[in-house]
Structure formats: structure tokens, C-alpha cells
PDB file as gemmi writes it, atoms N, CA and C in Angstrom:
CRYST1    1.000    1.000    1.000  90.00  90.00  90.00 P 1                      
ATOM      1  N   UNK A   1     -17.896  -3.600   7.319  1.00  0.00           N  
ATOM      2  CA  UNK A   1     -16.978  -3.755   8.417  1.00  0.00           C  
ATOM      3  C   UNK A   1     -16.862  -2.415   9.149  1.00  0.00           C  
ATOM      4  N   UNK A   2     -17.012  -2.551  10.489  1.00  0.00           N  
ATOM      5  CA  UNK A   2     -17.083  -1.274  11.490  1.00  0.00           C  
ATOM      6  C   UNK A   2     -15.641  -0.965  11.522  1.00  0.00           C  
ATOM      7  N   UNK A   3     -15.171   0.030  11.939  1.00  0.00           N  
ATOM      8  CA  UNK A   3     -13.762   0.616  12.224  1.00  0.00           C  
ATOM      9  C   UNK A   3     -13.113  -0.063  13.123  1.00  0.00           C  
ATOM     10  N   UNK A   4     -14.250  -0.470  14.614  1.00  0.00           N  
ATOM     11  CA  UNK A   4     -13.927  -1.707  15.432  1.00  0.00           C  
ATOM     12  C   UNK A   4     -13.167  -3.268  15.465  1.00  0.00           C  
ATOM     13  N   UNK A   5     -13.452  -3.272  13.975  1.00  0.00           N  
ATOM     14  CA  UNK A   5     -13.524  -4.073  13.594  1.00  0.00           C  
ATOM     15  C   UNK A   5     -11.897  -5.007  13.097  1.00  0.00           C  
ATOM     16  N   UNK A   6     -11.469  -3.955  12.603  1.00  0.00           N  
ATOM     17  CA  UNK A   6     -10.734  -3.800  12.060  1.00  0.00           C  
ATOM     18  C   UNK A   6      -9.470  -4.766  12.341  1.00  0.00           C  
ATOM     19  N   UNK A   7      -8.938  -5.052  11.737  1.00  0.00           N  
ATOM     20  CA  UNK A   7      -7.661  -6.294  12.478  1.00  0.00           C  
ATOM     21  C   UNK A   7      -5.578  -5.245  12.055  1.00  0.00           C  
ATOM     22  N   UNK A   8      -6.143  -4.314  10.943  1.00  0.00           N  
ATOM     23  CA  UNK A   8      -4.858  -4.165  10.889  1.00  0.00           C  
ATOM     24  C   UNK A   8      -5.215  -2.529  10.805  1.00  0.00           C  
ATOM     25  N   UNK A   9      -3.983  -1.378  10.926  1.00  0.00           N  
ATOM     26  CA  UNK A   9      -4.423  -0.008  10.972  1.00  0.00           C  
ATOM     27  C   UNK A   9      -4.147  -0.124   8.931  1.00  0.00           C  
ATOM     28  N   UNK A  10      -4.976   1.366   8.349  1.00  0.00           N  
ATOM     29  CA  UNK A  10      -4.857   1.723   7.121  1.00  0.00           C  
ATOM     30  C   UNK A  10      -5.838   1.178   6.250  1.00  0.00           C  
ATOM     31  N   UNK A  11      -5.685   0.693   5.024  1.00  0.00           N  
ATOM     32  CA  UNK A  11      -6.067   0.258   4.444  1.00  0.00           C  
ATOM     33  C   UNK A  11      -6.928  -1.383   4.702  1.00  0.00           C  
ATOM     34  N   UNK A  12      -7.883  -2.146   3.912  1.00  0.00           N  
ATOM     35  CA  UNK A  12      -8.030  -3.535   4.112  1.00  0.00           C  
ATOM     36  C   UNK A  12      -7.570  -4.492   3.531  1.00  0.00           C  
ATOM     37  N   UNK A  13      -6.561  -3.806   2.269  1.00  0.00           N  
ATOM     38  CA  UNK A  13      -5.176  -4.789   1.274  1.00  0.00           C  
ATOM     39  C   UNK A  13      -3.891  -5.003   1.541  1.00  0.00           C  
ATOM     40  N   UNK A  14      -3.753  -5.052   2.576  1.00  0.00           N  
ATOM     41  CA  UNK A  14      -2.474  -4.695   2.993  1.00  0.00           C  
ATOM     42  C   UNK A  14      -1.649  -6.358   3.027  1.00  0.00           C  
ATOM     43  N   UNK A  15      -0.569  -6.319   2.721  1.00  0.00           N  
ATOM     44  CA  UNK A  15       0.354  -7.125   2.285  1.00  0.00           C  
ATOM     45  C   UNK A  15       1.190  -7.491   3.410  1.00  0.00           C  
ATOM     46  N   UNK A  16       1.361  -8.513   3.616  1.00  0.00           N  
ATOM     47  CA  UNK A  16       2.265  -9.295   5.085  1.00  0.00           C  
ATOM     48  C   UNK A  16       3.914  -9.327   4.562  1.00  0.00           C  
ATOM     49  N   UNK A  17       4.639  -8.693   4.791  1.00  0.00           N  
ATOM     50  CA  UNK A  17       6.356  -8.952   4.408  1.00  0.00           C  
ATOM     51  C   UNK A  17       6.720 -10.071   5.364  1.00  0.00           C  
ATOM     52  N   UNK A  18       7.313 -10.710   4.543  1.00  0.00           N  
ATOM     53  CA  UNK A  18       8.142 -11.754   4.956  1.00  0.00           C  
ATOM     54  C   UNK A  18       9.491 -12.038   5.351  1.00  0.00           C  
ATOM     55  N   UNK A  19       9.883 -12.049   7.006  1.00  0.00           N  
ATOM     56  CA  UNK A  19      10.909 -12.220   6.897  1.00  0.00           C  
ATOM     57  C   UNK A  19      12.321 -12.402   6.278  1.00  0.00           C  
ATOM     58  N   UNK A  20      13.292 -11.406   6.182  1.00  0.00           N  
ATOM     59  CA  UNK A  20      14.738 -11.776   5.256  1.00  0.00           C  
ATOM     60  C   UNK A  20      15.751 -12.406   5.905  1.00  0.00           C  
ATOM     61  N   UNK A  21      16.375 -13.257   5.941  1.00  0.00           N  
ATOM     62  CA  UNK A  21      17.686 -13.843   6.210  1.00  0.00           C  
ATOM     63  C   UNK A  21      19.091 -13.266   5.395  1.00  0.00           C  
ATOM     64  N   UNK A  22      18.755 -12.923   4.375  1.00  0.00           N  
ATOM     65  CA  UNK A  22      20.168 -12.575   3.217  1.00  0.00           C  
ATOM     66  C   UNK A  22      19.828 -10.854   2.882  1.00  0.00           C  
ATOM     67  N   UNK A  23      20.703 -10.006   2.863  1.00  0.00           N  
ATOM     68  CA  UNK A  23      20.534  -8.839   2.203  1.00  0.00           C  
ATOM     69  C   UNK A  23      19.562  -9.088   0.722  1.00  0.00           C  
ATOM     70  N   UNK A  24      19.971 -10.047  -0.080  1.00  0.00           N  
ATOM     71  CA  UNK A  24      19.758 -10.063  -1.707  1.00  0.00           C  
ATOM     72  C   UNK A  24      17.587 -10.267  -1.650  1.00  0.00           C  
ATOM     73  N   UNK A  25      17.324 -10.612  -0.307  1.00  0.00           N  
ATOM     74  CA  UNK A  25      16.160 -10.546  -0.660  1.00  0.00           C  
ATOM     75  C   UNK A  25      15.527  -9.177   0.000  1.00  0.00           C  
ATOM     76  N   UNK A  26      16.201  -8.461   0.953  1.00  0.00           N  
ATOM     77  CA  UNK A  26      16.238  -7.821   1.917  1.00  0.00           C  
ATOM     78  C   UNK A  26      16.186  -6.365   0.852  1.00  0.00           C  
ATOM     79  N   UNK A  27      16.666  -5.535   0.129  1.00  0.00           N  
ATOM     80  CA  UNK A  27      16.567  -5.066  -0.650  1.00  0.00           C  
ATOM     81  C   UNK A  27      16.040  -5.386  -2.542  1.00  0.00           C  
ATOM     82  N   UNK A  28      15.345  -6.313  -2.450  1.00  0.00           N  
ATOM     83  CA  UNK A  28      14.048  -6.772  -3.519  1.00  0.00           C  
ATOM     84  C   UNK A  28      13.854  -5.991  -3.861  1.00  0.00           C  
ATOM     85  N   UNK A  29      12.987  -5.408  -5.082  1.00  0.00           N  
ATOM     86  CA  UNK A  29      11.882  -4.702  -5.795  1.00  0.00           C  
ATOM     87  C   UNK A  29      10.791  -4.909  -4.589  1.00  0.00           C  
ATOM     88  N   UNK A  30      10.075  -6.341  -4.768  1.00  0.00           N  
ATOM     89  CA  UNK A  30       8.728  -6.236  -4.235  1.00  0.00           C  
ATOM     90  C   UNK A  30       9.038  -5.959  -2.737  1.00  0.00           C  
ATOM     91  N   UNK A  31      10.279  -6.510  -2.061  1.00  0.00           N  
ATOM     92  CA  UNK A  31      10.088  -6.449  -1.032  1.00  0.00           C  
ATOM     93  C   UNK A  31      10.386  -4.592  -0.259  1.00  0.00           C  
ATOM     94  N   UNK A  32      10.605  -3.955  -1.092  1.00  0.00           N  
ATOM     95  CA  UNK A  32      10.755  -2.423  -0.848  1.00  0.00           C  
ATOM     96  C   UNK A  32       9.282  -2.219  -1.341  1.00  0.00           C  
ATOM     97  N   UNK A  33       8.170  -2.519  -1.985  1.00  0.00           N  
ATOM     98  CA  UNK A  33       7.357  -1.750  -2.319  1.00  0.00           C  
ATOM     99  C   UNK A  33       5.966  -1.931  -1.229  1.00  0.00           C  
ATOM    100  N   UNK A  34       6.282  -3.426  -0.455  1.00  0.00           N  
ATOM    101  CA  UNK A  34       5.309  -3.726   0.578  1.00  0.00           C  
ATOM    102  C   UNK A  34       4.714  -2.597   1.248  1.00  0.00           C  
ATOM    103  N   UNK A  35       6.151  -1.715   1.825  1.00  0.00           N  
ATOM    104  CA  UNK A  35       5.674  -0.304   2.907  1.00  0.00           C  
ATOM    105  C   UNK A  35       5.091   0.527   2.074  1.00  0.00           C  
ATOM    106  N   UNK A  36       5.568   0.722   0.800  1.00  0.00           N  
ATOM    107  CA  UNK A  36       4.955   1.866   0.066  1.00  0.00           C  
ATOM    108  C   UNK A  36       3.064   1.532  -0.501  1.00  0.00           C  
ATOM    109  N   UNK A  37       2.842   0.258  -0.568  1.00  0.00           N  
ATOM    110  CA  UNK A  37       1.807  -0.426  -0.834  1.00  0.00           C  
ATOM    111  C   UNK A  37       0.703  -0.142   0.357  1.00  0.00           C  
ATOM    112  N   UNK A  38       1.420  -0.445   1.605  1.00  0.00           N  
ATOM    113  CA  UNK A  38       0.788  -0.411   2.651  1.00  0.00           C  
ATOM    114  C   UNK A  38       0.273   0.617   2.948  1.00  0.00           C  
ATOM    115  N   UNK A  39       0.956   1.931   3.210  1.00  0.00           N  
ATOM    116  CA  UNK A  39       0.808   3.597   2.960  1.00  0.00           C  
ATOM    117  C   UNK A  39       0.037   4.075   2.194  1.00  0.00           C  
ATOM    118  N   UNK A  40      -0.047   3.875   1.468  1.00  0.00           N  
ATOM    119  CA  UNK A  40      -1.914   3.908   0.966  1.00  0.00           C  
ATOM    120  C   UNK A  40      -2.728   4.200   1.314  1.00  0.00           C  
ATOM    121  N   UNK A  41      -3.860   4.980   0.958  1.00  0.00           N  
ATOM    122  CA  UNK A  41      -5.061   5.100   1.716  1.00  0.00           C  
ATOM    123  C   UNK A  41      -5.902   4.339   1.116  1.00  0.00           C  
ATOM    124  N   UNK A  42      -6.765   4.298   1.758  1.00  0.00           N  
ATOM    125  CA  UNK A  42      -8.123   3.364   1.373  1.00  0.00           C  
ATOM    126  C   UNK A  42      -8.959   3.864   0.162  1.00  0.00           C  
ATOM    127  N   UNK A  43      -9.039   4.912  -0.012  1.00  0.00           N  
ATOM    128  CA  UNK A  43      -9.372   5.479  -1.487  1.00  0.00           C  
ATOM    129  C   UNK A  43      -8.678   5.142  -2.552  1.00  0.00           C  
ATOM    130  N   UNK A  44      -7.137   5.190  -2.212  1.00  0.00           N  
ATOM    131  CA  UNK A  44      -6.574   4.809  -3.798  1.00  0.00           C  
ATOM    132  C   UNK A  44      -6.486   3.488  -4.020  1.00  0.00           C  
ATOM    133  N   UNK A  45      -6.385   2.812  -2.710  1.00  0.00           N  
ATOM    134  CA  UNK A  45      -6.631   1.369  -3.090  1.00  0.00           C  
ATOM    135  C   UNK A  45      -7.669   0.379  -3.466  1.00  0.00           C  
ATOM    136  N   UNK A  46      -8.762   1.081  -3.099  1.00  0.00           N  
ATOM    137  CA  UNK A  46     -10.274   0.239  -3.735  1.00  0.00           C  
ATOM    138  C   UNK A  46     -10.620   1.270  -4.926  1.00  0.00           C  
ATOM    139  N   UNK A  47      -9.866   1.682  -5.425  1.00  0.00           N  
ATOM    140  CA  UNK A  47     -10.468   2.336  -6.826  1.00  0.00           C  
ATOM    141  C   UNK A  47     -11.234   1.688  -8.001  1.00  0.00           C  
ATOM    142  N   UNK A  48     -12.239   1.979  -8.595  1.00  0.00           N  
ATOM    143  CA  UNK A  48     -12.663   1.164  -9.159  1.00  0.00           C  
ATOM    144  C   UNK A  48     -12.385   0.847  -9.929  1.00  0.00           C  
ATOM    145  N   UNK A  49     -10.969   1.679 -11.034  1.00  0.00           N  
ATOM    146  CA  UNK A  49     -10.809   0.670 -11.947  1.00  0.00           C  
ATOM    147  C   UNK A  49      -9.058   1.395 -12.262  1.00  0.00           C  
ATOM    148  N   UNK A  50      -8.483   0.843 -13.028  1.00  0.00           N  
ATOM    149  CA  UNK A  50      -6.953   1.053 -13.269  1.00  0.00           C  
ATOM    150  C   UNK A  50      -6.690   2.409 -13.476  1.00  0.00           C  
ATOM    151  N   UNK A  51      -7.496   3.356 -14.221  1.00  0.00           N  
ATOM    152  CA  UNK A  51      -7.043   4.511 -14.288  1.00  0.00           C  
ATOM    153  C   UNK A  51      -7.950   5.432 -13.186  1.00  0.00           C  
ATOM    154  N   UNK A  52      -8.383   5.513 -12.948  1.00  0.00           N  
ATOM    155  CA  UNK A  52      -8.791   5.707 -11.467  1.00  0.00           C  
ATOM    156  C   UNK A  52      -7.799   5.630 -10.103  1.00  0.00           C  
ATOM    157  N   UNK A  53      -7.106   5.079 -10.001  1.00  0.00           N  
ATOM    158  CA  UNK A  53      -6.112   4.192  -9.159  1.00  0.00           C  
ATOM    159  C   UNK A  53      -4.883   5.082  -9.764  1.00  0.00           C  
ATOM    160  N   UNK A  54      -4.726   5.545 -11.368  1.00  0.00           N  
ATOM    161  CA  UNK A  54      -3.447   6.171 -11.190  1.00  0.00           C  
ATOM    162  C   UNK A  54      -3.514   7.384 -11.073  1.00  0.00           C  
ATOM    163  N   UNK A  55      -5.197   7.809 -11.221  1.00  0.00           N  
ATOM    164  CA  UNK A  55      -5.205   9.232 -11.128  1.00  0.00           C  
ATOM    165  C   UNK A  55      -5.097   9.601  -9.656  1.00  0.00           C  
ATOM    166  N   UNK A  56      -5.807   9.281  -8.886  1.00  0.00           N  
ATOM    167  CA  UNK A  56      -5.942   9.303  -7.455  1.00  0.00           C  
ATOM    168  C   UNK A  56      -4.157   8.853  -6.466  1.00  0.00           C  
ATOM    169  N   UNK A  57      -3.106   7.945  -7.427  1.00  0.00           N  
ATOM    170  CA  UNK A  57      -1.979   8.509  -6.746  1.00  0.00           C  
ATOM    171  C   UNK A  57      -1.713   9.173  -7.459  1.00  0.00           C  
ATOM    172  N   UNK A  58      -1.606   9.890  -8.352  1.00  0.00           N  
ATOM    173  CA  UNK A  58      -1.018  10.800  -8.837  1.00  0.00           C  
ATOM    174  C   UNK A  58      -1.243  12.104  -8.106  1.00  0.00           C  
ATOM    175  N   UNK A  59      -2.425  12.244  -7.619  1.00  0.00           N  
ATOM    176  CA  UNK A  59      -3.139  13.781  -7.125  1.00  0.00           C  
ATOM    177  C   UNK A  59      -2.186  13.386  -5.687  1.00  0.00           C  
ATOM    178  N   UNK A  60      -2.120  11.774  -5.272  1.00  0.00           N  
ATOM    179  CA  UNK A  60      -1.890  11.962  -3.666  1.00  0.00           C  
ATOM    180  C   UNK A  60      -0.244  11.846  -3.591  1.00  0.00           C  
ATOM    181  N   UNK A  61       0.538  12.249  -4.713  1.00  0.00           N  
ATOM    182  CA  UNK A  61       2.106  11.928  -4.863  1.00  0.00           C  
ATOM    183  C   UNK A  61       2.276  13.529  -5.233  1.00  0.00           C  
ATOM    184  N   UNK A  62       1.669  13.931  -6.080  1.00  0.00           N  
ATOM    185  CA  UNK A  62       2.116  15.839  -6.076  1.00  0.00           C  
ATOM    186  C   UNK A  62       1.451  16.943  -5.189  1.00  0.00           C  
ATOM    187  N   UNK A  63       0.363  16.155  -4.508  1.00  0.00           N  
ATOM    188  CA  UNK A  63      -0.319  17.127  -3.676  1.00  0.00           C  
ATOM    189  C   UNK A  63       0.713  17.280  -2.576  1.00  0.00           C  
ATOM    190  N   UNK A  64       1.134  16.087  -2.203  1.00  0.00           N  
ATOM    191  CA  UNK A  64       1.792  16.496  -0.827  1.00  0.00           C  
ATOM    192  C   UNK A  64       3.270  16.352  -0.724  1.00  0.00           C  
ATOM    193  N   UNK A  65       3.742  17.118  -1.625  1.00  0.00           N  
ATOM    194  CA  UNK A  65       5.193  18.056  -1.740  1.00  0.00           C  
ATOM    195  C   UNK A  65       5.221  19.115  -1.123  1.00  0.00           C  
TER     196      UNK A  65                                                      
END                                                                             
């Protein structure tokens, strides 16, 4: 897939949030972690395997303090 191409900015996993009507879903677990999910770069998210993925946020959560 070309950069052109592309349908959403960031990453190509990116997660659709769903409308809230009530606070109680509005502050969720999952539904707070969508943006943080999204924010991601494309490296840590196609990692190839689970620890890979925590090493790579880990470097990208203390590097940029």
C-alpha cells in the first residue's frame, strides 16, 4: 500500500470509537485506550511478535520524557 493510498492518517490498525450517549461508557477502560492505541506508530504496532511490541513501547514511552 502506497502512502497515497492511505484511507486514515498513522498507523493501518487503527480502531473506530464509538459514539457515547451516557458518561458510564464515556469514561470506559477500552474506550480511553482507543486514542492511546491509535497514537502509535506503525513500528510498534506491526511488531512481530509480543515481546517485541513491549520492547519497542517501552523504548517509545521513556525515550520521550
Amino acid at each position: 500500500m502506497e502512502q497515497g493510498d492511505r484511507q486514515t492518517r498513522g498507523h493501518s490498525k487503527k480502531i473506530m470509537k464509538s459514539q457515547c450517549h451516557r458518561n458510564i461508557k464515556r469514561f470506559s477502560f477500552p474506550h480511553r485506550t482507543v486514542d492511546i492505541w491509535n497514537g502509535l506508530s506503525e513500528e510498534i504496532v506491526t511488531a512481530e511478535s509480543v515481546h517485541k511490541f513491549k520492547d519497542k513501547l517501552d523504548k517509545c514511552r521513556y525515550t520521550t520524557r
